[in-house]
KOLNURO-77361 format. One record per residue (C-alpha): residue number from 0; residue in one letter; x, y, z. Coordinates in steps of 0.001 Angstrom, whole numbers. Each point is the difference from the previous one (the first is absolute). Example, Ala and Ser with C-alpha at 12.3 -4.5 7.8 and 13.67 -1.06 7.14 Angstrom:
<pts>
    i  aa        X        Y        Z
    0   A    12300    -4500     7800
    1   S     1370     3440     -660
</pts>
This chain:
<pts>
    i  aa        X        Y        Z
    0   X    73336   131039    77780
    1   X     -409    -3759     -817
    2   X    -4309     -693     -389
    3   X      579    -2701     2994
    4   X     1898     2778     2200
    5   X    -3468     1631        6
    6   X    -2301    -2806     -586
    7   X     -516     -186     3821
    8   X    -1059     3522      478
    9   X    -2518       33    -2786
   10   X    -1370    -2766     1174
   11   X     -713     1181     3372
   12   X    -1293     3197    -1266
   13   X    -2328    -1905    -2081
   14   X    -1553    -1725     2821
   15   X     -460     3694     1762
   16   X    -1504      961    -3016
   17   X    -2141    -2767     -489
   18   X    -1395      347     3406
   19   X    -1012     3894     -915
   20   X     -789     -417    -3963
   21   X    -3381    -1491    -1456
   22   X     1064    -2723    -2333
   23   X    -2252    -1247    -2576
   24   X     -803    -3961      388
   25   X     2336    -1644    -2619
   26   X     2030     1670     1520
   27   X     -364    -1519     3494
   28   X     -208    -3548    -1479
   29   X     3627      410    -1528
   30   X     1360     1218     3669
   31   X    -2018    -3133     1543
   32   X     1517    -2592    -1948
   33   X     3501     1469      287
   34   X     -809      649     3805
   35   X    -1112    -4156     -140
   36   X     2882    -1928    -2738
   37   X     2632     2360     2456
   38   X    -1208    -1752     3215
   39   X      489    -3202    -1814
   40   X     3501     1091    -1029
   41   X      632     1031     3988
   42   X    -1482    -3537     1022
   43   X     2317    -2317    -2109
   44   X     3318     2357      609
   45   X     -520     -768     3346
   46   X     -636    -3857     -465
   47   X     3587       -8    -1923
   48   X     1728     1668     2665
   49   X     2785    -1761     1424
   50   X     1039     2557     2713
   51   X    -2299     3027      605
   52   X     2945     2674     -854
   53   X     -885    -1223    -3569
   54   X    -2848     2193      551
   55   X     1076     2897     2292
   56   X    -2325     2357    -1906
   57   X    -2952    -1659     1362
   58   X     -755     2308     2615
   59   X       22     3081    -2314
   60   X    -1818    -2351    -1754
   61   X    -2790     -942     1539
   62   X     -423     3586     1155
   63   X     -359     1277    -4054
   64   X    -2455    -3025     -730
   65   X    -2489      739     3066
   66   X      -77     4198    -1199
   67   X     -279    -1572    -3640
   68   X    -3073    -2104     1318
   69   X    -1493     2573     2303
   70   X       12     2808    -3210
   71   X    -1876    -2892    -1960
   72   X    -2684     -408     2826
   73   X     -417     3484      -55
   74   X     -285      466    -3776
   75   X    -2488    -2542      126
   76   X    -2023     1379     2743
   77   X     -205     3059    -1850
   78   X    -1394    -1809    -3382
   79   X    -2211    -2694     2191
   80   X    -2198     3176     1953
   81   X      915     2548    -3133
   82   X    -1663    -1787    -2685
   83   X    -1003    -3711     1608
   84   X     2458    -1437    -2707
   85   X     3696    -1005     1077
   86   X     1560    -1521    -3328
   87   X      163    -3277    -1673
   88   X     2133    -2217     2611
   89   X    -2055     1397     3056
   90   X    -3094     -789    -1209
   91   X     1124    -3677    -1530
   92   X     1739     -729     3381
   93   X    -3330      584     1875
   94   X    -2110    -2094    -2367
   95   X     2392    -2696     -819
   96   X      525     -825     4078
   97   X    -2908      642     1081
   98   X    -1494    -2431    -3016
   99   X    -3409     1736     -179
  100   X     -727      203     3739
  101   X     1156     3109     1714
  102   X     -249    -2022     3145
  103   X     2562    -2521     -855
  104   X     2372     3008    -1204
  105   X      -85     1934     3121
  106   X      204    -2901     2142
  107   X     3147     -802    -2345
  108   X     1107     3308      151
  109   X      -14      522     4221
  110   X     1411    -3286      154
  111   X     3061      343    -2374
  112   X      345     3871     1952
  113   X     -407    -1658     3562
  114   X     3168    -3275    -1017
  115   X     2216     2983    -1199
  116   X     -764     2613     3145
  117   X       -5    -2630     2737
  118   X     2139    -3024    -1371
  119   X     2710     1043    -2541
  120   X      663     3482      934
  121   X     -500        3     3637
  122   X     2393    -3343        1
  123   X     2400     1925    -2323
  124   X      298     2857     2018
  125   X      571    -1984     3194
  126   X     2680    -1997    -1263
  127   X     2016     3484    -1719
  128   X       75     1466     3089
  129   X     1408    -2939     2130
  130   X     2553     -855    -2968
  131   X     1304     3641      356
  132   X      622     -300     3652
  133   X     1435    -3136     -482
  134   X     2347     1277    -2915
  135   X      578     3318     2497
  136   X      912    -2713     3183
  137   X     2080    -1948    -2146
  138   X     2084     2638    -1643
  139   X     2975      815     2967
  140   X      978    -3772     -297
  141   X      171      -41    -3760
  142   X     2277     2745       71
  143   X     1861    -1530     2736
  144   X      265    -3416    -2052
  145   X     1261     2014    -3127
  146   X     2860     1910     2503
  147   X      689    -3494      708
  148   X      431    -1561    -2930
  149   X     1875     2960    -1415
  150   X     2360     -270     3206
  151   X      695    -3470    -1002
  152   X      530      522    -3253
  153   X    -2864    -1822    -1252
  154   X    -1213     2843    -2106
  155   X     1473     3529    -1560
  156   X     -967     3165      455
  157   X    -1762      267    -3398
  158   X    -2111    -3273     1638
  159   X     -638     1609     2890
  160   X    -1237     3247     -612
  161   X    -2374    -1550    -2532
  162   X    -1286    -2454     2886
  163   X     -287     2944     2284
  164   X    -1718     1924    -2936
  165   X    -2580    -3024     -605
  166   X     -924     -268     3643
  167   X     -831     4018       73
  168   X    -2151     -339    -3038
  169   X    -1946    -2734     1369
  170   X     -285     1586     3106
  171   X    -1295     3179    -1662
  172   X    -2127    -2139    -2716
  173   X    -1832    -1802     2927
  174   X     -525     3100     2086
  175   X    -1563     1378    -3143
  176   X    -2392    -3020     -431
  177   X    -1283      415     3468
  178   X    -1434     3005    -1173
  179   X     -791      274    -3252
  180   X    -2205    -3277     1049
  181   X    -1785     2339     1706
  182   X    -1297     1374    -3151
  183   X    -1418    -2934    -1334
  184   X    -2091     -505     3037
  185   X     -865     3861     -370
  186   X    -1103     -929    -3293
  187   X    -2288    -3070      443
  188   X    -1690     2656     2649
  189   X     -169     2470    -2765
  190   X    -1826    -2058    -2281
  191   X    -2685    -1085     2508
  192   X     -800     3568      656
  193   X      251     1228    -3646
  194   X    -2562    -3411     -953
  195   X    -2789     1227     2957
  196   X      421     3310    -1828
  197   X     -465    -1475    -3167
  198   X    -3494    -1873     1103
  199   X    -1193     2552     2080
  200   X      613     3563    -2437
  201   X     -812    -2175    -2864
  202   X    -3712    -1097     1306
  203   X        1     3778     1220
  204   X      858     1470    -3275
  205   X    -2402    -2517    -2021
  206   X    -2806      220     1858
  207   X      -57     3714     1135
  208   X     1308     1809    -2832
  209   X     -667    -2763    -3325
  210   X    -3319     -842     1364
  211   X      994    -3854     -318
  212   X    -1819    -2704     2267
  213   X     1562    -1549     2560
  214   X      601    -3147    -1937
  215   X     1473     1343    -2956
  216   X     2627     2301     1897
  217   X      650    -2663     2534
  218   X     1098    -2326    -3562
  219   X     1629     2345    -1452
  220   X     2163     1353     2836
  221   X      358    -3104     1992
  222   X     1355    -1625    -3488
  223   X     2841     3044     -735
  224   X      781     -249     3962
  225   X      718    -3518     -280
  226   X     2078      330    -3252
  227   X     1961     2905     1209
  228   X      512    -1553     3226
  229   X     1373    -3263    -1504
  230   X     2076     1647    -2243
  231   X     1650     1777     2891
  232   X       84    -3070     2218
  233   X     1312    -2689    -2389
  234   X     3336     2351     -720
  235   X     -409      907     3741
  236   X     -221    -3793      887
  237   X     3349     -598    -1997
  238   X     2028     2297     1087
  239   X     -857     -653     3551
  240   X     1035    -3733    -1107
  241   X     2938     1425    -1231
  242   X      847     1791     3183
  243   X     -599    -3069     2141
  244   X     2748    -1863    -2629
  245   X     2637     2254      470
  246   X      -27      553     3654
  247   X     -424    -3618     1107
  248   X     2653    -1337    -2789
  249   X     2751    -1916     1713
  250   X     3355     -419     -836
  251   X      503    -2247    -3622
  252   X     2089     -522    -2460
  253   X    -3436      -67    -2484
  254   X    -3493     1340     -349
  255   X    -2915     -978     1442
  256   X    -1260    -2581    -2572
  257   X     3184    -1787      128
  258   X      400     -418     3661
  259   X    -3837    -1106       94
  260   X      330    -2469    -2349
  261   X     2932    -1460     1549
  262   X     -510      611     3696
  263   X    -3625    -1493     -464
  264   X      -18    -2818    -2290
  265   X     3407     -993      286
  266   X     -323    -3043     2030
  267   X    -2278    -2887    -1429
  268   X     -359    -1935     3496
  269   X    -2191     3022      816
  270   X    -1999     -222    -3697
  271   X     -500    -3480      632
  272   X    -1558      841     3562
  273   X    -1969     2635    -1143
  274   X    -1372    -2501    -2760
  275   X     -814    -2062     2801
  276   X    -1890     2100     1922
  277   X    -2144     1140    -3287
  278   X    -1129    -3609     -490
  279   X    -1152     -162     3519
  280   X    -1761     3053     -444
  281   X    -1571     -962    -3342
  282   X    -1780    -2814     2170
  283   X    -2167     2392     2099
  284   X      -84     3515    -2402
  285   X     -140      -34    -3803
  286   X     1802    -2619    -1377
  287   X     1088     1403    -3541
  288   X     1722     3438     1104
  289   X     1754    -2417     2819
  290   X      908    -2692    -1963
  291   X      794     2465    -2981
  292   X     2717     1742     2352
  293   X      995    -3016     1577
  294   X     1382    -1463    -4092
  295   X     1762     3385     -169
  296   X     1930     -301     3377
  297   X      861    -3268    -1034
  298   X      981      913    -3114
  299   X     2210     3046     1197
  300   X     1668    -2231     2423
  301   X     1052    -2958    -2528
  302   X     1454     2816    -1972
  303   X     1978     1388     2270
  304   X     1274    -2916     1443
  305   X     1497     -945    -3504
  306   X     1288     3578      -21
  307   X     1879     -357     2984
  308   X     1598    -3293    -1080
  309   X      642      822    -3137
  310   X     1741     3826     1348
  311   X     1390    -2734     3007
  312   X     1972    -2278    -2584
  313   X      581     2908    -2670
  314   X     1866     1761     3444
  315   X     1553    -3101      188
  316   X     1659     -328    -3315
  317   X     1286     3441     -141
  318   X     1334    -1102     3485
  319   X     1835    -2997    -1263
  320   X     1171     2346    -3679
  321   X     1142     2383     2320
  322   X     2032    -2275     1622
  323   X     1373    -1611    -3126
  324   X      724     3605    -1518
  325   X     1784      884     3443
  326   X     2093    -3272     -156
  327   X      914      563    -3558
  328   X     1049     3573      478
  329   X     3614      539       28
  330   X      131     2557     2965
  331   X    -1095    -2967     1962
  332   X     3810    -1550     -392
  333   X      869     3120     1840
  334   X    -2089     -985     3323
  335   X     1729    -3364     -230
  336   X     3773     1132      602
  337   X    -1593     1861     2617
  338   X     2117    -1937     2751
  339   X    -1203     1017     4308
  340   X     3324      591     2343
  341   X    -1568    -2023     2683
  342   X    -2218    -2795     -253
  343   X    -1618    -2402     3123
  344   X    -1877    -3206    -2073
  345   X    -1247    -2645     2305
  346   X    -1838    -3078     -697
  347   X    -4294     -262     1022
  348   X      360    -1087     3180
  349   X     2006     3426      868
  350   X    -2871     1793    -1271
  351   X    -1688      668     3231
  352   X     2520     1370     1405
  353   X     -213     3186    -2857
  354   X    -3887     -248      -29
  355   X    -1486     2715     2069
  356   X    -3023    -1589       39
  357   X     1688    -3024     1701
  358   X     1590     2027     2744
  359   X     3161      145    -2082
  360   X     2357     2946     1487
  361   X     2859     -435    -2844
  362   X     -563     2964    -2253
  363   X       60     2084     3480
  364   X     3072    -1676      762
  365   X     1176      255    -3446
  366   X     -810     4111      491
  367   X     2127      124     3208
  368   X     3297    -1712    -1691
  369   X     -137     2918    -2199
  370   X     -414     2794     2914
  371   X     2666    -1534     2192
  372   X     2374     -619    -2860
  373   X     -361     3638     -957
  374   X      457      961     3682
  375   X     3166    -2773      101
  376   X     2061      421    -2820
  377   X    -1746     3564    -1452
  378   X     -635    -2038    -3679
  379   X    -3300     -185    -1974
  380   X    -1260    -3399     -420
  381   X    -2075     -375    -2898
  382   X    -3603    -1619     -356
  383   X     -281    -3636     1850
  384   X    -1507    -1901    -3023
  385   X    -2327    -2708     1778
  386   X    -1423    -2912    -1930
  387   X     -736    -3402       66
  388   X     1534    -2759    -1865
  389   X     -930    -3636     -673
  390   X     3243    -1055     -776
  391   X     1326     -116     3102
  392   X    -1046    -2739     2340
  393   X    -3242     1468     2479
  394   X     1783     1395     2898
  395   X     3347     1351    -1424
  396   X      783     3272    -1262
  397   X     3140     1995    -1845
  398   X     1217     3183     -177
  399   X     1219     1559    -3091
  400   X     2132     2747     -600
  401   X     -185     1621    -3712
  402   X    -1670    -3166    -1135
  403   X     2413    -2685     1252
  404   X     -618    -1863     3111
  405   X     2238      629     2460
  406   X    -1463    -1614     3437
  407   X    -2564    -2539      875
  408   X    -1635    -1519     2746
  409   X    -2822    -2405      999
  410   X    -2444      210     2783
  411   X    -2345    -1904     2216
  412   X    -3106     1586      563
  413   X    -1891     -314     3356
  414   X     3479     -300     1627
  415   X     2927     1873     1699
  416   X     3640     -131     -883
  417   X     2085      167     3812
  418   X     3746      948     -786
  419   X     2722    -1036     2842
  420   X     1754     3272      555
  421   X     2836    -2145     1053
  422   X    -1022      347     4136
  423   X    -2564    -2952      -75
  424   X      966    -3574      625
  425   X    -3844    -1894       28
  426   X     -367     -678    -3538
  427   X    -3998      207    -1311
  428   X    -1773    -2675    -1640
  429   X     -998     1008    -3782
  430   X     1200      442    -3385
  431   X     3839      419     -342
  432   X      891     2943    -2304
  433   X     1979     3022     -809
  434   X     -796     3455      222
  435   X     -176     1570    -3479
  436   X     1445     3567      827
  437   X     2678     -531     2174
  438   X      623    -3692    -1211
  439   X     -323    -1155     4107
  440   X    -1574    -3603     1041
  441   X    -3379      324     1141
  442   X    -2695    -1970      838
  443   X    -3913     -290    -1035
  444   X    -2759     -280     2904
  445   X    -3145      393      595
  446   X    -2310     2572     1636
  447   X      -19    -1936     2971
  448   X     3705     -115      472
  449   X      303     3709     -391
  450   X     -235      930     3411
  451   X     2634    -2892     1085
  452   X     2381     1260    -2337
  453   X      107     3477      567
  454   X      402     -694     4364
  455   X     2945    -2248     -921
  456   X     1790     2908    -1834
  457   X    -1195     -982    -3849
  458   X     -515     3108    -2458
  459   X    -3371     -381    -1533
  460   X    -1393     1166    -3107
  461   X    -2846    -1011    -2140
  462   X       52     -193    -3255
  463   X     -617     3589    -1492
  464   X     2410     1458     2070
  465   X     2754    -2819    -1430
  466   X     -864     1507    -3762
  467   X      258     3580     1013
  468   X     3498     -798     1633
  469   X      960    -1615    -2839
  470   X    -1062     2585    -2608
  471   X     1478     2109     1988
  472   X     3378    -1082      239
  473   X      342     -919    -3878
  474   X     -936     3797     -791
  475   X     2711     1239     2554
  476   X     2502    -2411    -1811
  477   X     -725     1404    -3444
  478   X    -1032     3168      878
  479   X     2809     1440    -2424
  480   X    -1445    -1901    -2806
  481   X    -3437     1672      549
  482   X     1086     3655      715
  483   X     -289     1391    -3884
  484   X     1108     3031    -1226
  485   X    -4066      539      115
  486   X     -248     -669     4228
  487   X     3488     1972      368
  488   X    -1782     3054    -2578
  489   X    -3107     -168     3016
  490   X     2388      554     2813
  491   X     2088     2582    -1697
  492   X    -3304     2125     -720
  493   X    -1198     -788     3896
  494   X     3373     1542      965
  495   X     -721     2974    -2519
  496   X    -2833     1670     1960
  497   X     1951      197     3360
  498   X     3783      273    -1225
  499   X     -594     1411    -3630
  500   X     3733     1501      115
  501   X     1646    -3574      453
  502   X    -1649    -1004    -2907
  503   X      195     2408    -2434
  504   X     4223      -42     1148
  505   X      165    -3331     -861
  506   X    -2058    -1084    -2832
  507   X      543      -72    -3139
  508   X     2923     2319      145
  509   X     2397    -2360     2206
  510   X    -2092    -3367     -355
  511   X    -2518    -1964    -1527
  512   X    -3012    -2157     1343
  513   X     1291    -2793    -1129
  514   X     3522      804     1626
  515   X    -1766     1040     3384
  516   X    -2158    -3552     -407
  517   X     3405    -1846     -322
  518   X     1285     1343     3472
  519   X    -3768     -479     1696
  520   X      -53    -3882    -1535
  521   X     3575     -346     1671
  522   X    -1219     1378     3417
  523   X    -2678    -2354      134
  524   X     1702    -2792    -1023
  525   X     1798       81     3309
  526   X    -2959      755     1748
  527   X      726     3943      732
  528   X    -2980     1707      104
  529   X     -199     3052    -2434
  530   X    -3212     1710     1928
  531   X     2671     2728      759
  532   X     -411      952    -3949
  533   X     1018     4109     1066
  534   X     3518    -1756     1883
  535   X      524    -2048    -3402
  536   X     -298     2560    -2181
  537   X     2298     2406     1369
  538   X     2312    -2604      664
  539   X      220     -226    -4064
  540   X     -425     3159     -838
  541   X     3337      330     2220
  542   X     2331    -2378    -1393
  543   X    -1519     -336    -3616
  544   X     1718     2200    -1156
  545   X     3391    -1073      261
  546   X     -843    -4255     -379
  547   X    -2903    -1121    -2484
  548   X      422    -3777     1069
  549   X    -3745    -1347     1886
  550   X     2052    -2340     1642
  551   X     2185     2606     1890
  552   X    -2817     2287      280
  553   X    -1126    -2826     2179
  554   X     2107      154     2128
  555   X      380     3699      494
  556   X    -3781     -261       38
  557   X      553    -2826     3325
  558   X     2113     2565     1591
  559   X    -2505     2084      508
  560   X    -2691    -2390     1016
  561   X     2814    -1204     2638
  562   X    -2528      787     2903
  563   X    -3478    -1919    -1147
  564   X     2178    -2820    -1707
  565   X     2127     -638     3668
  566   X    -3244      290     1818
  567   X    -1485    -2900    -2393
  568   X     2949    -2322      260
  569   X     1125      677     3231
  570   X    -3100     -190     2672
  571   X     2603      -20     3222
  572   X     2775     2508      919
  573   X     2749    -2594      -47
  574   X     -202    -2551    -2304
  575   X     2816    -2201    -2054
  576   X     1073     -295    -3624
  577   X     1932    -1359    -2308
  578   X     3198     2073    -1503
  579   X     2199     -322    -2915
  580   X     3697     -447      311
  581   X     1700     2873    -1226
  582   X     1779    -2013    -2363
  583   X    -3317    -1708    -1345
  584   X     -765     3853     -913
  585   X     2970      700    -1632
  586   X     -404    -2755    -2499
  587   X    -3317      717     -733
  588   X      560     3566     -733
  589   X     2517    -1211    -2301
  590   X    -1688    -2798    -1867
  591   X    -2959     3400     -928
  592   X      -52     1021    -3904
  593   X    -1589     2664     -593
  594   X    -1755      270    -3209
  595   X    -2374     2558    -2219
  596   X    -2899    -2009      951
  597   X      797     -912     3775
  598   X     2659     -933     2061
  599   X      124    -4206     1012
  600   X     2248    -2577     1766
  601   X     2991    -1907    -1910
  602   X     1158    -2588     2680
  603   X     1223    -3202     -488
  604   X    -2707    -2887      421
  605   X     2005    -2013     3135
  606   X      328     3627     1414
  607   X    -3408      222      112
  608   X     -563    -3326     1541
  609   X     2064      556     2551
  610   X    -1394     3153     1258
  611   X    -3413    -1515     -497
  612   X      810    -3102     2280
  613   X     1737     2188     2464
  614   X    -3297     2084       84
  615   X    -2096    -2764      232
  616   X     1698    -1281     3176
  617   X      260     3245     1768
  618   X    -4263      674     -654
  619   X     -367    -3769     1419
  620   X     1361      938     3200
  621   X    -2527     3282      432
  622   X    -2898    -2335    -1304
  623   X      860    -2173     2756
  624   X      129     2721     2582
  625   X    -3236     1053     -868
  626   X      821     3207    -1510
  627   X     -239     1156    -3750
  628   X     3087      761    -1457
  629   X      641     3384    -1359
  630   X     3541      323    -1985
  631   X     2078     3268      -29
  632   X     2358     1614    -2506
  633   X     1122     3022    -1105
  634   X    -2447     2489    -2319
  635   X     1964     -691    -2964
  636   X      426    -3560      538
  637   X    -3753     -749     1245
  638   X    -1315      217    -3407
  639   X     2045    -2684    -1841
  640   X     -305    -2505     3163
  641   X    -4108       73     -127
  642   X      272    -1076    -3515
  643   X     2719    -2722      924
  644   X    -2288    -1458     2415
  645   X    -3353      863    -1846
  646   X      370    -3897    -1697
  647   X      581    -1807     3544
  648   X    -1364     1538     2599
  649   X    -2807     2628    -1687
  650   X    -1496     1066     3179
  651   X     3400      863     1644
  652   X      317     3725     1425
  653   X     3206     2244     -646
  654   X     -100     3075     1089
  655   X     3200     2574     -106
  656   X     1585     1845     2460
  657   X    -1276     3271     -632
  658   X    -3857    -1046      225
  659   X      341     -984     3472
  660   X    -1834     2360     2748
  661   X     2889     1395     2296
  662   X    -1944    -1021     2805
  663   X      319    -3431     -706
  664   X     2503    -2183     1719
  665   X     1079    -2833    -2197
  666   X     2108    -2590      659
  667   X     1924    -2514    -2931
  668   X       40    -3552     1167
  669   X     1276     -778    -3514
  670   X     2290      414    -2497
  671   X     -519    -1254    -3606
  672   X     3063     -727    -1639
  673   X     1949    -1330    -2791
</pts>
């Protein structure tokens, strides 16, 4: 066995012993200056403590000290009544405190034993045994916090069951405190008992059975009781002091010294008031001590004010070398191709409209495009970049899509924009303009025409509402542009944990993200909604396999979203369309190459023109019924005729004949021809 493997045990069993076996004096004086430089050692572990688990032997600790003590008292008693002599540091404790005067010395003596009974152990003991029920209260909602943060991931499981390991050894270190202070206070009563005995056998044994007078026994054994008592108490007085450390020491990140020095004397205002107050003082009490103190306060707080602005402007040049060392760091290129899908910059005088603070509602707003574009068309739209910009004039703004501005508008704050739905012949007074979504005339007013304009038949919106209509429309005309392979990878693994089967079919062993993106950026081009994601997917897993092409994917894809897309386009059961002229087909089914990279149109330029105009004409006349014109073809023609028209008339809607709902009654009221 190792010599520190048993070092314990010996120990121990030499403090039994101790307690049984005479020892000779110089003996004694060896064990009392070990039993005093290890107090000392206790006392300044325990000042160095950062946390008291740096210490969890304490307990055991104290325990060993106070038997170690106790066998010392008891060796001494039996040399103070044995032979009236108690060793070399007894007797020099007794006549070096008590100067001469065995009054002083006991006075000294009961004094020093009454501050470490009453004050320091007493007050130590009180404050171990409400920390352990505190640490014993406190304990099922640290382990519920650790469950937590393990649940959300915020720690492992090597983490927590070292946090859950910490908590049960403070719990079990501060339930051991709260009792092994009750030794120390044990102690303290010890060694009042053992110094009566002291006094009283001592005078006994002098004067009865040594003959002495009552004066010379009463020196003698007042003198060893008052060295062995002090030597007892002093090491008895520090570790009680070192008990009261550890069980009142608060959370830090340092020992005590260092949290003194700067909890205490780190602000100078306070120095500088305390200076104050000692001149004041030095007025009516002793001048020098006051005044004295008062140059030191002053002193303390000059320097430390210099401190701080010196640490203040050395903070503020690693601040400012930081930033140069960041800027000259070539990762930081990196951050500057960074380029956001959607941006909304607006001049300063739009800036209340964002500001919370202000009553602003647009980030809300900005939060519900998102929800009901989601719920709309089924696409992710990514982060709504919002910043200012004093470039543009105070109450404009633009919208930017992949860094290039796409949109812009200009408001009037304070005021209403009223839009003629076409119903409303009063005209308002205000400032003429144009609606920037829908491109409609409009008209500025005032808070106090509001309520006019909305009785004569006026739509009314402020001026948040006009940006979140706007932003919204430009990110439903280029949704395609911002559905990535990324977005398109988010709602393939959505669809993964309900329809796992439809995935797995599909991808990667018939298609590609990027192939499945291709299809999902056509759908929304047109404004078909691909929230139906399960529909979509088995449409391609279907007809994949025998045609590769996105673009007639597309279309097969349509097919099956017949229902929702006849539903968006059509909102009654009878409505009326365009047609193409069979023979219009024909020649555009012709004029189709078909290629390795795609399939396109090769007709003539005054072919094109002609349909065109003939197109135009025929949409004027639903325009001027009222009704939005809608264009039918056949599935294999539809295609080709979307792109025809894409140039002219972008927003134009063709739809084929096998995406209409049977239910639907439809009616041509126009034939486009050649």
């Amino acid at each position: 066995m190792k010599a520190r493997d048993i070092s314990v045990p010996i120990m121990i069993i030499g403090i039994i012993l101790t307690m049984i076996v005479a020892l000779p004096d110089y003996i004694l004086d060896v064990l009392l200056a070990v039993n005093i430089i290890l107090s000392a050692i206790i006392l300044l572990n325990t000042i160095y403590l950062k946390e008291p688990l740096q210490l969890s032997i304490f307990p055991s600790l104290l325990v060993i000290t106070t038997m170690f003590r106790l066998s010392l008292n008891i060796t001494a008693l039996r040399l103070i009544l044995g032979s009236g002599e108690a060793g070399r540091v007894i007797e020099g404790f007794g006549t070096f405190v008590g100067g001469g005067n065995l009054v002083v010395g006991f006075v000294m003596f009961l004094v020093i034993m009454v501050v470490n009974f009453l004050v320091i152990t007493r007050g130590s003991e009180r404050v171990a045994e409400v920390a352990a029920r505190f640490t014993l209260d406190a304990m099922p909602g640290k382990q519920m916090a650790i469950d937590a943060d393990l649940n959300s991931g915020l720690i492992n499981d090597s983490e927590a069951k070292e946090r859950r390991r910490k908590i049960q050894r403070e719990a079990d270190f501060y339930g051991a405190m709260d009792g092994a202070s009750k030794f120390v206070k044990n102690d303290a009563i010890a060694g009042m008992i053992i110094t009566a005995l002291n006094i009283i056998g001592g005078l006994i044994i002098g004067m009865v059975m040594r003959g002495e007078e009552l004066t010379t026994a009463l020196e003698t054994y007042t003198i060893l009781t008052i060295g062995d008592g002090l030597v007892s108490q002093i090491p008895a007085l520090m570790i009680s002091a070192a008990t009261s450390f550890i069980v009142t020491r608060a959370a830090s990140d340092s020992d005590i010294s260092q949290d003194m020095v700067r909890q205490i004397f780190s602000n100078p205002r306070v120095l500088f008031i305390a200076a104050g107050l000692s001149i004041v003082l030095s007025f009516f009490l002793s001048p020098i001590p006051f005044l004295l103190l008062a140059i030191i306060l002053v002193f303390l707080g000059y320097t430390l004010t210099q401190q701080q602005k010196a640490a203040l402007k050395q903070q503020e040049v690693k601040v400012e070398e930081s930033e140069v060392e960041e800027i000259r760091k070539p990762e930081n290129v990196v951050a500057l191709l960074q380029v956001d899908p959607i941006e909304l910059e607006f001049g300063y005088g739009v800036i209340p409209l964002a500001d919370v603070n202000q009553g602003g509602d647009l980030l809300d707003r900005v939060v519900m495009i998102r929800r009901q574009l989601a719920l709309e068309l089924g696409m992710i739209v990514p982060i709504i970049r919002l910043r200012d910009n004093i470039q543009l004039t105070p109450n404009q703004y633009q919208i930017k899509i992949k860094g290039v501005e796409v949109a812009t508008g200009e408001l009037i704050l304070d005021h209403f924009l009223a839009m003629n739905p076409g119903l409303v012949d009063e005209e308002l007074e205000g400032v003429k303009t144009t609606e920037p979504a829908f491109g409609l005339p409009a008209t500025w007013i005032g808070e106090s025409q509001r309520d006019k304009a909305e009785m004569l038949g006026y739509t009314v919106v402020d001026p948040p509402s006009i940006i979140a209509t706007h932003l919204t429309e430009v990110i439903k005309k280029h949704a395609h542009e911002l559905t990535g392979r990324q977005e398109v990878q988010v709602l393939i693994d959505n669809i993964r944990q309900s329809y796992p089967v439809i995935v797995d079919e599909l991808i990667p062993k018939l298609m590609s993200v990027g192939e499945i993106q291709k299809v999902l950026a056509n759908l929304l081009k047109e404004g078909v909604s691909i929230r139906d994601m399960v529909t979509i997917l088995e449409s391609l897993a279907d007809h994949t396999v025998v045609n590769h092409d996105p673009d007639m994917l597309t279309e097969f894809v349509r097919q099956a979203l017949g229902r929702s897309i006849s539903k968006k386009f059509f909102t009654e059961s009878k409505s009326n369309v365009l047609t193409l002229d069979p023979k219009l087909e024909q020649i555009i089914m012709d004029s189709v190459q078909k290629t390795e990279t795609g399939s396109y149109l090769t007709l003539e330029p005054n072919v094109t023109n002609t349909i065109l105009s003939n197109l135009s004409k025929q949409v004027q006349k639903l325009l001027q019924l009222g009704q939005q014109p809608v264009v039918l073809a056949s599935p294999i023609v539809r295609l080709y005729f979307k792109k025809m028209t894409e140039q002219i008339i972008p927003g134009l809607i063709v739809l084929s004949y096998n995406e209409l709902d049977p239910a639907l009654e439809i009616q041509s009221i126009g034939v486009i021809s050649i």
